[in-house]
MINU-11668 format. One record per residue (C-alpha): x, y, z; residue number from 1. Coordinates in steps of 0.5 Angstrom, whole numbers. Each point is the difference from the previous one (the first is absolute). Last residue first. Example, Ala and Ser with C-alpha at 12.3 -4.5 7.8 and 13.67 -1.06 7.14 Angstrom:
REM residues 2
> 27:-2:14:2 .
> -2:-7:2:1 .
***
This chain:
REM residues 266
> 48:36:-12:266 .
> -6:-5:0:265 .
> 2:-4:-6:264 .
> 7:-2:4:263 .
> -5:-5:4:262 .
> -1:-4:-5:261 .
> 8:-2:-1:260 .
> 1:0:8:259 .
> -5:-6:0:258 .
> 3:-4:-4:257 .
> 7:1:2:256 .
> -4:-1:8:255 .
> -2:-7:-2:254 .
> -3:-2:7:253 .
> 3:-4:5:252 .
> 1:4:7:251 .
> -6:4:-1:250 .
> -5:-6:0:249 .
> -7:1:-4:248 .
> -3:-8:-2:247 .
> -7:5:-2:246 .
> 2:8:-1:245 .
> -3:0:-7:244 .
> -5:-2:4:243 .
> -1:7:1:242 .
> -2:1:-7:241 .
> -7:-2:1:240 .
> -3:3:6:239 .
> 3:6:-1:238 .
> -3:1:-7:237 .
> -6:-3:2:236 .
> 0:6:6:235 .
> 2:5:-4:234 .
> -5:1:-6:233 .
> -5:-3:-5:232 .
> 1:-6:-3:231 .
> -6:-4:0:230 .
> -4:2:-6:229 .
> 7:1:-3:228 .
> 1:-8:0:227 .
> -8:-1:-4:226 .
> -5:-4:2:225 .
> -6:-2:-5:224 .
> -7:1:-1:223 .
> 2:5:-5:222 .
> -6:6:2:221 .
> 1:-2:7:220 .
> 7:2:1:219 .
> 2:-1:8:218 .
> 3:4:3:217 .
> 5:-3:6:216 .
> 4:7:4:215 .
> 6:-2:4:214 .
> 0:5:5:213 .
> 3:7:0:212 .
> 4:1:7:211 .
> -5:2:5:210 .
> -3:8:1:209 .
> 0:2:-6:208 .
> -3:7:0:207 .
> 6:4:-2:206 .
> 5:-4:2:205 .
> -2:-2:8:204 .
> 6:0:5:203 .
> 1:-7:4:202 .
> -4:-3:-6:201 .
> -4:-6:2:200 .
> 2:-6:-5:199 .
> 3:-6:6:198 .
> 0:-7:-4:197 .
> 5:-1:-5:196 .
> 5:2:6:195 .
> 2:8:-3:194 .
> 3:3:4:193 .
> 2:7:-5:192 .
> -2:-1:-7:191 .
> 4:5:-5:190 .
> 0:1:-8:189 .
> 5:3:-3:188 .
> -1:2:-8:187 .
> 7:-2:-4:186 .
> 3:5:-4:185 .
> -2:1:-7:184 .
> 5:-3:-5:183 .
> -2:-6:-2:182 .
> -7:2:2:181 .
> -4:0:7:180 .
> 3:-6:3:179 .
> -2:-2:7:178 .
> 4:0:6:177 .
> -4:-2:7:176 .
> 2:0:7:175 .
> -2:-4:5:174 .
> 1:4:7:173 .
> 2:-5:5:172 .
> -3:0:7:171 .
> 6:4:6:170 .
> -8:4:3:169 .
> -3:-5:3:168 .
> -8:1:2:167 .
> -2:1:-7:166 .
> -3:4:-4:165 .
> 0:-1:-8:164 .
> 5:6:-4:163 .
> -1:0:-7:162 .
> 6:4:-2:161 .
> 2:4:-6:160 .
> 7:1:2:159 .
> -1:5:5:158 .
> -8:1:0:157 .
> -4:3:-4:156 .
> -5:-6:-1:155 .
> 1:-1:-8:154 .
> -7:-3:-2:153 .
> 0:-8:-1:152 .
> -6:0:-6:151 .
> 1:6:-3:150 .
> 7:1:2:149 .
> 1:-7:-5:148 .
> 7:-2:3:147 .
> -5:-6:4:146 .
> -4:-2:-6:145 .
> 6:-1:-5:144 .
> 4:-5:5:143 .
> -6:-4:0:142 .
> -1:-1:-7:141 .
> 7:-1:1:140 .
> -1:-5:5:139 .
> -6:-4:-2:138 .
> 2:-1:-8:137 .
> 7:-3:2:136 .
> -4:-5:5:135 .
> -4:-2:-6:134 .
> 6:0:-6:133 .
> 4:-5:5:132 .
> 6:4:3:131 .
> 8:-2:-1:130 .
> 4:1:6:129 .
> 7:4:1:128 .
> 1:-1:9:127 .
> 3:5:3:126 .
> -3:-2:6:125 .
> -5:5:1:124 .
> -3:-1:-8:123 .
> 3:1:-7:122 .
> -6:0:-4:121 .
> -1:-1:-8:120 .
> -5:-1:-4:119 .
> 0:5:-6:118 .
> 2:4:3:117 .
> 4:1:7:116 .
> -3:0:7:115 .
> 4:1:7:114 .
> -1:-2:7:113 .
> 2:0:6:112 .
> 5:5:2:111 .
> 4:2:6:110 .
> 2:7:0:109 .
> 0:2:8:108 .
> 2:-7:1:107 .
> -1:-2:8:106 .
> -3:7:1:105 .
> -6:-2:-5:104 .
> -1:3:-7:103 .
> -3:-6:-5:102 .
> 0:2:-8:101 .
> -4:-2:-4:100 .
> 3:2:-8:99 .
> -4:1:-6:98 .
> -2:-2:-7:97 .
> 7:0:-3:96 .
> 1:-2:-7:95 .
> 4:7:-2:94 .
> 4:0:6:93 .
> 4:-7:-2:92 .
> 1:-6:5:91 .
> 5:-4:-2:90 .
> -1:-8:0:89 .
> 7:-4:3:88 .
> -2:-2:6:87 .
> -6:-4:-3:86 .
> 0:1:-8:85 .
> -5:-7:0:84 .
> -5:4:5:83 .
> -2:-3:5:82 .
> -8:-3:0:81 .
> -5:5:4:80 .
> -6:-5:3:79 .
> 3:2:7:78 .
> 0:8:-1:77 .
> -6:-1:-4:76 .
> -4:-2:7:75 .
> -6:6:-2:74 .
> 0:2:-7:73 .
> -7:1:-1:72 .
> -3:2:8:71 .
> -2:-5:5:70 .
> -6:-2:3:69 .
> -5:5:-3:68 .
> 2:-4:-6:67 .
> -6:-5:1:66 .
> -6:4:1:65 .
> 3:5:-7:64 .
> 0:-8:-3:63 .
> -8:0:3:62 .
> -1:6:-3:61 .
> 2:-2:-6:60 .
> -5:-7:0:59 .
> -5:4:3:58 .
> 1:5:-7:57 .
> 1:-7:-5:56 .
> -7:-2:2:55 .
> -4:7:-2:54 .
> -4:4:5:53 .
> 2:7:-3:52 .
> -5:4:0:51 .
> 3:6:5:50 .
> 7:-3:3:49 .
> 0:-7:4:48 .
> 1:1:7:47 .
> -8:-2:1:46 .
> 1:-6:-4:45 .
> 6:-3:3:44 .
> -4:-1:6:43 .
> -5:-3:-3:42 .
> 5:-5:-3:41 .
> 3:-1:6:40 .
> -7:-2:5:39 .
> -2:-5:-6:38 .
> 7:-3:1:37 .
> -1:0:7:36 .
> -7:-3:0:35 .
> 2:-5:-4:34 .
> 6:-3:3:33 .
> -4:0:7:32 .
> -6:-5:-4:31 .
> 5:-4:-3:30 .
> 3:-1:7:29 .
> -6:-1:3:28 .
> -2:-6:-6:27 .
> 7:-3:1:26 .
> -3:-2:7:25 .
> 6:0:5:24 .
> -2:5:5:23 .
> 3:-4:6:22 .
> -4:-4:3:21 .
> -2:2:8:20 .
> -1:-4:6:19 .
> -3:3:7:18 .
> -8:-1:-3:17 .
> 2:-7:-1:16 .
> 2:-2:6:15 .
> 1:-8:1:14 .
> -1:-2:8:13 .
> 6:-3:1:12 .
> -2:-7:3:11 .
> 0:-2:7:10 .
> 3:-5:3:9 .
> -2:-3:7:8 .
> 5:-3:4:7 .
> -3:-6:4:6 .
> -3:1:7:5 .
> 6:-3:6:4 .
> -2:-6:3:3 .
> 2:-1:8:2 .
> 3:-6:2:1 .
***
């Protein structure tokens, strides 16, 4: 009977060079967050003004860093609480701040928002909420920059309008009301297409050529940050009273609110 050779088993040859540990060692790790830091205190430096090297101006510039994220004011529409007179609150024109209408072909004269002092907003669904003193600062700083002509000129245009180009041509027109005086007559002011990204303009105005962006200065002589350092122009104005659109149906707004606010523009 023939014997058949015995199988022979070889061992996994154990290969050093094709494994590879994870960097693990807390001294690396501390070395990385050293080097970073290191690089993040000379870069505030150089953008620090003439003379000034101090602790407290990193630690303002690194706040301006942060809030280029948002704008002061931004999500206001959801921390806004119901005001306790509800339905029952009466606009008065004395107190008005300003009116943002939303022109489309479905409602020629739609609304989004309304701004009573001292802390007031009516907003798309005719809704009375109550605002806290932070929010209300951002929106009426706001709201004093872009009917300022020095910062937002008059474009010439029928209806004062800032017309951003866009393919379409049936996009809404957000149109601003802003109280002058108690007697004055609103000042109009008009933004044709805006998506909140788009800028460029279909015509110039003068040499503008984008819709005014938002303008962050930072003051170096106080180290500190300041609501009418941000709060400049159009696009923050627009960007932040359009959520008073937020939950928006049509079927189901408060129209006797709304109707009440909307007499202030005859």
């Amino acid at each position: 009977m023939d014997s058949f050779p015995s199988k022979t088993m070889y061992a996994a040859a154990n290969d050093d060079k094709g494994s590879k540990k994870p960097l693990s060692s807390p001294f690396k790790a501390i070395s990385y967050l050293l080097l970073t830091l290191v690089f993040s205190l000379c870069l505030a430096i150089t953008v620090l003004p003439s003379g000034s090297t101090t602790l407290s101006s990193f630690i303002s510039i690194s706040k301006v860093s942060s809030v280029y994220m948002s704008l002061p004011g931004q999500g206001w529409h959801a921390r806004a609480q119901a005001h306790p007179d509800g339905s029952t609150y009466e606009p008065a024109r004395s107190d008005l701040i300003f009116v943002l209408q939303r022109k489309t072909k479905v409602e020629p004269e739609g609304f989004t928002l309304a701004l009573f002092a001292p802390d007031i907003a009516v907003d798309a669904m005719g809704k009375v909420l109550k605002l806290s003193s932070e929010d209300w600062n951002a929106l009426e700083a706001l709201a004093g920059r872009a009917k300022d002509k020095q910062r937002v000129p008059e474009t010439g245009s029928f209806g004062n309008q800032w017309r951003i180009q866009q393919r379409r041509t049936d996009l809404p027109i957000d149109q601003f009301h802003f109280a002058q005086g108690a007697s004055d007559p609103l000042y109009v002011v008009g933004v044709y297409g805006y998506d909140g990204e788009t800028r460029t303009l279909s015509k110039p105005v003068g040499e503008i050529t984008e819709l005014p962006e938002v303008n962050r200065h930072f003051d170096h002589h106080e180290h500190e940050l300041s609501l009418t350092h941000f709060l400049k122009d159009l696009h923050a104005v627009l960007k932040l009273t359009l959520e008073g659109r937020e939950n928006y149906d049509r079927d189901t707004k408060e129209k006797v609110m709304i109707s009440k606010v909307l007499t202030f523009l005859n």
